[in-house]
C-alpha positions in Angstrom: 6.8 -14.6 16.4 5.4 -13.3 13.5 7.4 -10.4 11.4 6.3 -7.8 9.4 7.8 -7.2 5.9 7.8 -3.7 4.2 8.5 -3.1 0.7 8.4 0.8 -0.9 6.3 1.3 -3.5 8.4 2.5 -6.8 5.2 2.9 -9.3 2.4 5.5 -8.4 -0.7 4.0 -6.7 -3.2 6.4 -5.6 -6.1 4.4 -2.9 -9.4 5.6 -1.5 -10.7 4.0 1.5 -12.3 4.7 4.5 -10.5 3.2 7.9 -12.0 2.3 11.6 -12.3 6.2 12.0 -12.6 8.4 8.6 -11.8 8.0 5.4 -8.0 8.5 3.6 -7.3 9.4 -0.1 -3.3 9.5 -1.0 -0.6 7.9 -2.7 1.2 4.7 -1.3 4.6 5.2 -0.4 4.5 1.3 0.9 3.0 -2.5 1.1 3.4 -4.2 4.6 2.5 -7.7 5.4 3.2 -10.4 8.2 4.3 -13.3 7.7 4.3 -16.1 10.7 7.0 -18.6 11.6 4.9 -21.3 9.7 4.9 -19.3 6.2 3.5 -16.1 4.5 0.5 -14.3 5.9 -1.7 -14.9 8.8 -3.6 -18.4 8.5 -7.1 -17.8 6.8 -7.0 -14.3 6.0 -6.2 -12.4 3.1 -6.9 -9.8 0.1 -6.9 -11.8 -2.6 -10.3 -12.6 -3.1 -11.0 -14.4 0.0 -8.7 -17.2 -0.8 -6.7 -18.4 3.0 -3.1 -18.7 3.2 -2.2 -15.5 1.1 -0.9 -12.1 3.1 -3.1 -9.6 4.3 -1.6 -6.5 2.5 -1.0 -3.2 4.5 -0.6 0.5 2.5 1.4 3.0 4.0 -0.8 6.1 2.5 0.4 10.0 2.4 -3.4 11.6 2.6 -2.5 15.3 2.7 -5.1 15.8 5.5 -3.3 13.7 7.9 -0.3 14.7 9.8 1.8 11.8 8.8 1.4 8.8 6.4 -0.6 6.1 7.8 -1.3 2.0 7.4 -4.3 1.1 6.2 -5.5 -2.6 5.8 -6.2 -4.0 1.8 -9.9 -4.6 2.8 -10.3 -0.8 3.3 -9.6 0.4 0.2 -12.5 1.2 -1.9 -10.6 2.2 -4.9 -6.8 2.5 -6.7 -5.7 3.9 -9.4 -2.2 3.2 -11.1 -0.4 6.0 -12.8 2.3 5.2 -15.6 5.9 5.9 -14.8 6.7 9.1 -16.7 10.7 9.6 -18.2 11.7 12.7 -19.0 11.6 13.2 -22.8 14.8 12.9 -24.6 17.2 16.1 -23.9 15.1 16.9 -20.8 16.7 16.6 -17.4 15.2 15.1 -14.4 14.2 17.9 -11.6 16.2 17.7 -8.9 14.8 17.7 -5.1 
């Protein structure tokens, strides 16, 4: 039986895509992947380039037009963008939520 593995995202990543139905923009709040009995990701498929035997990466995506965040396969993205992790400057406190 095959599991899936889910890892939050701690670094902003903001994906375009468009999925079976419409299309999503948002920021990734996860990865997913499954991994079989036999070893990591399902046997010939992947999102590295094409190359077999690597997991087939899942994003959990917030889109603001949805009503909940949503998984989205790696091959459905059409574009991401990373964001730098910003510190507060020195004396500045963090905003509390």
């Amino acid at each position: 039986m095959a599991d899936f593995h889910v890892v939050p995202l701690s670094k902003t990543l903001l994906v375009e895509g468009r999925g079976r139905r419409e299309t999503f923009r948002g920021l990734v709040l996860a990865i997913g992947w499954w991994e079989s009995a036999g070893g990591a990701g399902a046997p010939g498929r992947s999102s590295f380039g094409g190359a077999a035997g690597g997991p087939e990466l899942h994003y959990l995506v917030s889109d603001q037009t949805k009503s909940a965040p949503i998984w989205v396969e790696g091959r459905q993205l059409t574009s991401q963008r990373w964001f730098p992790v910003v510190s507060p400057a020195e004396g500045e406190t963090e905003p509390v939520s």
